[in-house]
MIMIFI-998277 format. One record per residue (C-alpha): residue number from 0; residue in one letter; z, x, y. Coordinates in pm, whole numbers, plus 50000, padded with zeros to 5 digits. Layout:
<recs>
REC   n res     w     u     v
REC NUM   A     Z     X     Y
...
</recs>
This chain:
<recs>
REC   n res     w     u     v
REC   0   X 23267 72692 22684
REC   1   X 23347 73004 22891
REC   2   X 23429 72796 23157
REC   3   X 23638 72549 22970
REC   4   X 23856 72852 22827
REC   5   X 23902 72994 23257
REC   6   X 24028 72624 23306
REC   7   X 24250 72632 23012
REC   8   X 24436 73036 23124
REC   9   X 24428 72971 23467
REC  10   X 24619 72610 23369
REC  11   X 24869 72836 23158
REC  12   X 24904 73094 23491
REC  13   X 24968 72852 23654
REC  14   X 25246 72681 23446
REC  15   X 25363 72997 23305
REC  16   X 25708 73151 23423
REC  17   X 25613 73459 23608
REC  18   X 25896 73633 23778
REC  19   X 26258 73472 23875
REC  20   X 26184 73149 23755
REC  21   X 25877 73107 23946
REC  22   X 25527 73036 23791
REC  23   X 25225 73093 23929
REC  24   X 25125 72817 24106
REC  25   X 25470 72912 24311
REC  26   X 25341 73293 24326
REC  27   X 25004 73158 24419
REC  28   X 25101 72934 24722
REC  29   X 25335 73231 24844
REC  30   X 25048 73469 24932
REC  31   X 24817 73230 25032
REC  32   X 25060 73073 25280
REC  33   X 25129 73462 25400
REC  34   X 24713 73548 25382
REC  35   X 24619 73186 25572
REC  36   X 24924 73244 25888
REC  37   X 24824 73603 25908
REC  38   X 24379 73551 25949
REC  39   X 24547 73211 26198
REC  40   X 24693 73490 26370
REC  41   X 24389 73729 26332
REC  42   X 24218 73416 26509
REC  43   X 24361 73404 26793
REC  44   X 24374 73740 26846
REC  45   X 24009 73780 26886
REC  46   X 24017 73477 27101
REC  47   X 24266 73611 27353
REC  48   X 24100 73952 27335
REC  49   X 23759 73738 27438
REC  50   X 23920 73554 27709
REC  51   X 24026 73857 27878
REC  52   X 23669 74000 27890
REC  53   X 23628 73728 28157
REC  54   X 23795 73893 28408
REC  55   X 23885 74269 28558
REC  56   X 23992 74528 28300
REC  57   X 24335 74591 28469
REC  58   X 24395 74221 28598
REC  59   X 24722 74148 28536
REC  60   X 24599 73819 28305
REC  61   X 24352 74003 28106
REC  62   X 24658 74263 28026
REC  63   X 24882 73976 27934
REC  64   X 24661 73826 27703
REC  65   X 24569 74135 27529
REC  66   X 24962 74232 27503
REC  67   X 25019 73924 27303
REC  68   X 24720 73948 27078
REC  69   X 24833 74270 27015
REC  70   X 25154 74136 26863
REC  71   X 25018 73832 26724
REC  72   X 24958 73986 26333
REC  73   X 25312 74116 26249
REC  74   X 25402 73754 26378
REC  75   X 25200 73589 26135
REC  76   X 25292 73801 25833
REC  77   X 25643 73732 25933
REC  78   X 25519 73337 25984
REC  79   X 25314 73350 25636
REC  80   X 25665 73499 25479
REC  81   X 25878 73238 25625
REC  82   X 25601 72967 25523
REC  83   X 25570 73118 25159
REC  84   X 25932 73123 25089
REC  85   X 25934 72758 25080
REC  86   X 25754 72778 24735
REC  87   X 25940 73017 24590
REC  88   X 26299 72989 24412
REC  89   X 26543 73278 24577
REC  90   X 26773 73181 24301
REC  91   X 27149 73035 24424
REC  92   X 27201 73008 24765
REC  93   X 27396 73269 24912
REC  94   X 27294 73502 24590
REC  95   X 27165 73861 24599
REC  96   X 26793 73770 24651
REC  97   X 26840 73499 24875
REC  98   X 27054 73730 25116
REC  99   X 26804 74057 25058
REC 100   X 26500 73823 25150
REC 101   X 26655 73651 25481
REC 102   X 26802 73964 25614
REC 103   X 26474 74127 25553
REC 104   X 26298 73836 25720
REC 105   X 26532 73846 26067
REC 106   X 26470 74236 26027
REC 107   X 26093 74161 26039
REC 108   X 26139 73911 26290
REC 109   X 26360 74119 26522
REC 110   X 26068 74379 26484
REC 111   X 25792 74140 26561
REC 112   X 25943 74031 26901
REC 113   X 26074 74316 26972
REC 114   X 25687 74460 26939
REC 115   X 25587 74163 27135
REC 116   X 25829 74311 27394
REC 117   X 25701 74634 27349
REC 118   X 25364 74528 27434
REC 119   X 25432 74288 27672
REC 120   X 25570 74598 27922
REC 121   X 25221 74648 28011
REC 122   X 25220 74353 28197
REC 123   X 25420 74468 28506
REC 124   X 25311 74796 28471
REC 125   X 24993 74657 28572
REC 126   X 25117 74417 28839
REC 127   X 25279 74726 28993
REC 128   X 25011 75000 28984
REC 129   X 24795 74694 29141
REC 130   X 25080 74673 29431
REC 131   X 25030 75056 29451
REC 132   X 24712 75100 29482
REC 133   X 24752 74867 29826
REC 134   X 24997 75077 29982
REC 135   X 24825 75463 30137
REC 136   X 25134 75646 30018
REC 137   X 25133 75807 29688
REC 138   X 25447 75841 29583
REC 139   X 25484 75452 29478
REC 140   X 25191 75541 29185
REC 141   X 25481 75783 29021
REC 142   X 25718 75435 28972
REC 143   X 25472 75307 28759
REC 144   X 25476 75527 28430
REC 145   X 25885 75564 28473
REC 146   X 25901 75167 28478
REC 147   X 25710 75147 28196
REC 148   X 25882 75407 27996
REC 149   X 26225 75281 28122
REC 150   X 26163 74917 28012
REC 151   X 25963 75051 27687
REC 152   X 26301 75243 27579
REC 153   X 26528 74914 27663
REC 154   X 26371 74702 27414
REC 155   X 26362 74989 27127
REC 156   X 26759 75004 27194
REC 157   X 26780 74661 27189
REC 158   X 26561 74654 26884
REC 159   X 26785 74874 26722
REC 160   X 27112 74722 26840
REC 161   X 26983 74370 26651
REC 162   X 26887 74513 26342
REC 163   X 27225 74727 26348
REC 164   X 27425 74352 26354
REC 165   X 27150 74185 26168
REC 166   X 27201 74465 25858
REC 167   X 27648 74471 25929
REC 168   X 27722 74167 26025
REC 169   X 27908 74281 26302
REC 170   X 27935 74157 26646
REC 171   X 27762 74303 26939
REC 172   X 28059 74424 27067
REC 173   X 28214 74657 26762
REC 174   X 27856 74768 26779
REC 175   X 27859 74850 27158
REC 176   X 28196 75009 27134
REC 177   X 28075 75263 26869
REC 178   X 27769 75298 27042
REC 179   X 27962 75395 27343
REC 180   X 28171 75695 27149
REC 181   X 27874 75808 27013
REC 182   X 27686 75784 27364
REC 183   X 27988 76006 27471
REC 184   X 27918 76290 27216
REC 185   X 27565 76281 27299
REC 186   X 27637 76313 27661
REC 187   X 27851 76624 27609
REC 188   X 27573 76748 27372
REC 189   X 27291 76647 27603
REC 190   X 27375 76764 27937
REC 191   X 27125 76959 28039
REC 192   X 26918 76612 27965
REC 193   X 27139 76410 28162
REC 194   X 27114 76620 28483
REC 195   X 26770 76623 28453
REC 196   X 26778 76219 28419
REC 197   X 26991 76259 28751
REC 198   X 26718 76519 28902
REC 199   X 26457 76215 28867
REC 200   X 26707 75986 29047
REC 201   X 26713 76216 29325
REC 202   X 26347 76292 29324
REC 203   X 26278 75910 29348
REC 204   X 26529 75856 29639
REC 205   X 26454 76170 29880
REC 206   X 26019 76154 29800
REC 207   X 25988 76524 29892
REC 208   X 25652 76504 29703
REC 209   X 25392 76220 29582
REC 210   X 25115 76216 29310
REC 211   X 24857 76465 29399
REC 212   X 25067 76647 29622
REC 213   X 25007 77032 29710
REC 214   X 25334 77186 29676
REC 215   X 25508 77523 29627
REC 216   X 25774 77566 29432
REC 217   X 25933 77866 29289
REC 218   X 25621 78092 29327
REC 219   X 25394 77782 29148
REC 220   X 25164 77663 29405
REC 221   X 24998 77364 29262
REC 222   X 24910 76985 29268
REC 223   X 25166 76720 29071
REC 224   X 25012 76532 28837
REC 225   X 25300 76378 28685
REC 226   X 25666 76267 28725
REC 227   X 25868 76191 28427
REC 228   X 26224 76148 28329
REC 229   X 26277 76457 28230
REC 230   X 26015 76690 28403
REC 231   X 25786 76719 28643
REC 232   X 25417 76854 28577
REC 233   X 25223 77077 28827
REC 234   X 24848 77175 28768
REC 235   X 24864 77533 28922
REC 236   X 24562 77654 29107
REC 237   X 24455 77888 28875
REC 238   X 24452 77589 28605
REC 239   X 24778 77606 28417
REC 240   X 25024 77347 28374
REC 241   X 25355 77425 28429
REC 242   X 25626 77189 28348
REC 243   X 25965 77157 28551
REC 244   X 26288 77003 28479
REC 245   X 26393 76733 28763
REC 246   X 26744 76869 28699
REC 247   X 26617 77248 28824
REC 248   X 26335 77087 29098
REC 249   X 26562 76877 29277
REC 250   X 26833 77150 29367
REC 251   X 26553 77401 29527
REC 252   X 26343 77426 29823
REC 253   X 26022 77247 29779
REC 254   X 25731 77314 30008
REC 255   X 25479 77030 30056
REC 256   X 25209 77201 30149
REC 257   X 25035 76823 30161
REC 258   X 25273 76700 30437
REC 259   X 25166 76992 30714
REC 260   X 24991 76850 30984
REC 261   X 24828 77172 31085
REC 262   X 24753 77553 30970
REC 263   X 24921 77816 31189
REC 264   X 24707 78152 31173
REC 265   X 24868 78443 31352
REC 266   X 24715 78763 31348
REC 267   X 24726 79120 31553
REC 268   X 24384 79329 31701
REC 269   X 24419 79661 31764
REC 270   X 24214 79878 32008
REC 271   X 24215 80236 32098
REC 272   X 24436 80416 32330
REC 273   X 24134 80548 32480
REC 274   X 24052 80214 32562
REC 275   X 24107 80127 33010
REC 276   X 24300 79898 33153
REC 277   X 24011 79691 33260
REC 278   X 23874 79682 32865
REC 279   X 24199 79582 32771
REC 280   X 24192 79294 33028
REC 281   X 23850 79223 32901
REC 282   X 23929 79227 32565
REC 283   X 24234 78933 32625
REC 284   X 23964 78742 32804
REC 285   X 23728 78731 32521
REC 286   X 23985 78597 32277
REC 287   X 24113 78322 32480
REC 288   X 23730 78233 32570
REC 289   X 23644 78266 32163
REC 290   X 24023 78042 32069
REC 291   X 24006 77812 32393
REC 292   X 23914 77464 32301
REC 293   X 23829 77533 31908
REC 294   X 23727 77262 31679
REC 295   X 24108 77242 31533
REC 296   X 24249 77198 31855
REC 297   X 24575 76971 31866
REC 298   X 24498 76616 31979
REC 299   X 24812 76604 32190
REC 300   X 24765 76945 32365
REC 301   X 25106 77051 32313
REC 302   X 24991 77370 32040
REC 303   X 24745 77548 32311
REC 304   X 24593 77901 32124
REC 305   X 24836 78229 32297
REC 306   X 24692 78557 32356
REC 307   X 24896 78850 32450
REC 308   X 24863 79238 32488
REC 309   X 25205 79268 32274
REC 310   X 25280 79629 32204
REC 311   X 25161 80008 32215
REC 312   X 25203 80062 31849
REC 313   X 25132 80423 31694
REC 314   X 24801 80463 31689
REC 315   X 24625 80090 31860
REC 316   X 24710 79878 32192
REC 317   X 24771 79555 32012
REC 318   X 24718 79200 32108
REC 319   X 24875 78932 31867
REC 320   X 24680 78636 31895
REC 321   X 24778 78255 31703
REC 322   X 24646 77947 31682
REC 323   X 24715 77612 31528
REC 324   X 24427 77442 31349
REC 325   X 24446 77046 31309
REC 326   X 24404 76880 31073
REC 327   X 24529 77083 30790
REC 328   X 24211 77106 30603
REC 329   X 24209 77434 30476
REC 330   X 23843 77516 30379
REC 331   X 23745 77371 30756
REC 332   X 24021 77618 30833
REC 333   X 23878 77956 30635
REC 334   X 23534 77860 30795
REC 335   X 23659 77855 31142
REC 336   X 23885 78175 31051
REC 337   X 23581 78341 30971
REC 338   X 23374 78220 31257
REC 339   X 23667 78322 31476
REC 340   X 23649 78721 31332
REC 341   X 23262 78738 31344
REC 342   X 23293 78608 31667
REC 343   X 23523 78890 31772
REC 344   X 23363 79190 31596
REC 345   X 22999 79083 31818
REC 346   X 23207 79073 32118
REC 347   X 23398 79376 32130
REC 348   X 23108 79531 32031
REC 349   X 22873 79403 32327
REC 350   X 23121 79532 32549
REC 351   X 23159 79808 32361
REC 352   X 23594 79766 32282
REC 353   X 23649 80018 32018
REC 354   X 23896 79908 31710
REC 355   X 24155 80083 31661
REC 356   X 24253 80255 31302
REC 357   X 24515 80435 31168
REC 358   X 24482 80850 31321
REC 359   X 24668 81155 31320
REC 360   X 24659 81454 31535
REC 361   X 24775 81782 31428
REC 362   X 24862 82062 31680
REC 363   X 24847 82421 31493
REC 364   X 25049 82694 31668
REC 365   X 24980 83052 31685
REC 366   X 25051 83298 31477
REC 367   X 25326 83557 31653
REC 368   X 25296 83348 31990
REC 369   X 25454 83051 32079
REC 370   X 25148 82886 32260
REC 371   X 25008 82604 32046
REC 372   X 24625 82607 31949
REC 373   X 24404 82382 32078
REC 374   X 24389 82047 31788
</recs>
């Protein structure tokens, strides 16, 4: 009985005129037609996603395959639209609802590739930072996010451009052309933006830095972690981030402190002016001895450690003593630094060279004589 009366309403559902002149076996076939494309889609989703388990993470075929599962279930809701609309009446063609539900579906459609698209940018992204990661130098790793944020923003303007002549009916053209005044005002709004566009240019052409570069700019000594479009980020040594404009980094000096092949130390010892002649020979002996060939010496020979009795300053006999240390590692550097100083101090000392420090000597005179008292 019960489920002779079920038969009998869902019979006059499905005869009855539910909205527009459609009943419901018409309503009924339109969502099940957009619910059966969109799990289809759901489908092979998963099944791309589990073919591209079989091989490496970042492979450029396991990235493609995810990219288009990825876009596969706004396709099929736009696919289970198209599919439904077949059951449905849209009234007179070329009415009101026909026209609202065909521009909505090129809309959707325009969206769906152009998310496709969107996704599919990964792709080369990941061919390239595979070509990268071939090459030693560093600086090709910073083409990889700008491609893919250059090629991400293409296809949203193009995105937009479609809809824009999908929703006007205009051609491309009357839409470039306005697009093209209104690029105009935005450039004379947006210049500091544009420059800095122009920095990144620059930056890209000259390479005065790479990814993970040591670099001083500006009084920010720090390591580049990023380079953008518009800015440049630098982890600072003491652990902040500072972010840079291209624009500003690409008109001032820029020291790579990554690129120096060595680390040139120059320093100046002091002794006392008590101190003889043949002490102050001895003293330029034992600093050549302690600086001649030192673990950082240059392979080529050319950068030989100099040692000279320079100058009778006002209270020491100086020697200024440099040296170049190769490569430029600089903790092997502050190591050798120090072994170079406790080297000196138990030197001078065995041969008993006195340091020099700042002294003064006062002579007093004598009162109502003009003798001056002994200091």
């Amino acid at each position: 009985m019960i489920a002779s009366k079920f038969e009998e309403g869902f019979a006059q559902f499905l005869n009855r005129n539910l909205i527009a002149g459609n009943d419901g076996l018409q309503i009924l076939s339109f969502f099940l037609s957009v619910f059966a494309v969109w799990v289809l889609a759901r489908f092979f989703k998963s099944w791309l996603s589990s073919m591209s388990r079989g091989g490496e993470a970042q492979s450029t075929r396991s990235v493609f395959l995810l990219s288009v599962g990825k876009a596969l279930p706004l396709l099929g809701i736009w696919g289970g639209i198209r599919l439904g609309v077949c059951w449905i009446e849209l009234g007179e063609p070329g009415g009101l609802a026909q026209t609202i539900v065909f521009s909505a579906l090129e809309v959707l459609l325009t969206i769906s590739i152009a998310l496709f698209a969107y996704y599919l940018v990964e792709v080369p992204s990941a061919w390239l930072h595979s070509q990268t990661e071939k090459t030693e130098s560093k600086f090709d790793d910073m083409l990889v996010p700008i491609v893919r944020k250059s090629l991400r923003v293409t296809v949203v303007l193009f995105a937009l451009v479609s809809i824009a002549q999908s929703l006007s009916d205009k051609p491309v053209s009357a839409l470039l052309a306005g697009l093209g005044l209104g690029g105009l005002a935005f450039a004379l709004a947006a210049q500091d933006t544009i420059k800095n566009l122009f920095g990144s240019l620059v930056i890209f052409t000259d390479k005065p830095f790479g990814l993970g570069d040591r670099i001083n700019y500006d009084g920010h000594d720090g390591v580049i972690e990023e380079v953008g479009l518009r800015s440049t980020r630098l982890r600072r040594l003491d652990g902040h981030q500072v972010t840079i404009p291209n624009g500003e980094l690409a008109n001032k000096s820029i020291h790579n402190i990554a690129k120096r092949p060595f680390i040139r130390r120059i320093f100046t010892l002091g002794v006392t002016y008590d101190t003889t002649p043949e002490k102050v020979s001895r003293a330029k002996e034992i600093l050549e001895d302690i600086l001649k060939d030192h673990e950082g010496m240059d392979p080529k020979g050319e950068m030989l450690p100099r040692v000279y009795f320079s100058d009778f300053s006002a209270s020491s006999l100086d020697f200024k003593c440099m040296y170049w240390y190769h490569p430029a590692a600089y903790w092997d550097y502050m190591n050798f630094s120090e072994w170079v100083n406790l080297e000196i101090l138990r030197r001078f000392n065995e041969e008993g060279i006195e340091f020099a420090f700042p002294t003064q000597t006062i002579h007093l005179a004598k009162e109502g004589s003009g003798e001056a008292a002994d200091p």
